[in-house]
C-alpha positions in Angstrom: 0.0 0.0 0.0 1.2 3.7 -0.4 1.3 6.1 1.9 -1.6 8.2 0.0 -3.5 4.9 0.9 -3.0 4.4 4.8 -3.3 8.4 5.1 -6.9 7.8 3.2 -8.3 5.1 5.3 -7.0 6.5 8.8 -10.1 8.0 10.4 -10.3 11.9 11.1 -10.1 13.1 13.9 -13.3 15.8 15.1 -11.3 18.7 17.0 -12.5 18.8 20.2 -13.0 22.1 21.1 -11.1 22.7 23.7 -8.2 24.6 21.2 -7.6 28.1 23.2 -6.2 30.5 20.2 -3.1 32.4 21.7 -3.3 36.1 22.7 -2.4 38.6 20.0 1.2 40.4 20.7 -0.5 43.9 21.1 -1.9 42.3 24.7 1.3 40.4 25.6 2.5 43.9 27.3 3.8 43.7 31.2 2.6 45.6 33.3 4.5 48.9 34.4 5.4 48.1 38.0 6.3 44.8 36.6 9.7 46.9 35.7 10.1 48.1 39.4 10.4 44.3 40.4 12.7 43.2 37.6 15.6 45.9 38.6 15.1 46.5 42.6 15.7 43.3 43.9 18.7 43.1 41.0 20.2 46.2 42.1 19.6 46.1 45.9 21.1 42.3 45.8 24.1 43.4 44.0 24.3 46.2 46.4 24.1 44.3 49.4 26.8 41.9 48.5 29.2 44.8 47.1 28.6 46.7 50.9 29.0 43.2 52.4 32.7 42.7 51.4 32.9 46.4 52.5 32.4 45.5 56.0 30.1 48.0 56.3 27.1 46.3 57.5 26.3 45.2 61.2 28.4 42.0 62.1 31.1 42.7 59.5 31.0 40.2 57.3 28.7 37.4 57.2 27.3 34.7 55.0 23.9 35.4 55.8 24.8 39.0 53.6 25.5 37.1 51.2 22.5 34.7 50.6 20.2 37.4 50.7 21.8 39.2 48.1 21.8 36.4 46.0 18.1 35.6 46.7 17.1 39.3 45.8 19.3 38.6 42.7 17.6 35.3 41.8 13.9 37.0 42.8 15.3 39.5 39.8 16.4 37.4 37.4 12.9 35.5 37.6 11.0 38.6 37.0 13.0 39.3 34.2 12.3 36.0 32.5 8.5 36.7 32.6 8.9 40.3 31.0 7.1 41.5 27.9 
């Protein structure tokens, strides 16, 4: 048999209705303070880890600087990943 053949006598399949058509790219826009999330935590992470090795902070220098920093950092980069 050909392949026009098998692709004849396969049954069609009805759609069922449940398709969801995607959103036009004129209302994939973030929203504005979606901006103020992306760069604070980016820029007050990177600040607290630049001030930690400073030894400005309470308790000189400590770990505990550091993983928050990097945790604001991360919570940035996120926010950037979901931007529009």
């Amino acid at each position: 048999m050909s392949k026009a053949t098998r692709r004849a006598k396969q049954p069609k399949i009805a759609p069922s209705g449940r398709y969801t058509p995607p959103k036009p790219r004129s209302e994939r826009k973030s929203p504005s303070w979606h901006l103020w999330f992306l760069f604070g935590p980016l820029i007050l992470g990177a600040l607290l880890i630049v001030v930690n090795f400073l030894a400005v902070l309470p308790g000189g220098e400590s770990t505990w600087y550091l993983l928050v920093g990097m945790g604001l950092m991360t919570v940035g980069f996120v926010f950037a990943t979901k931007y529009r």
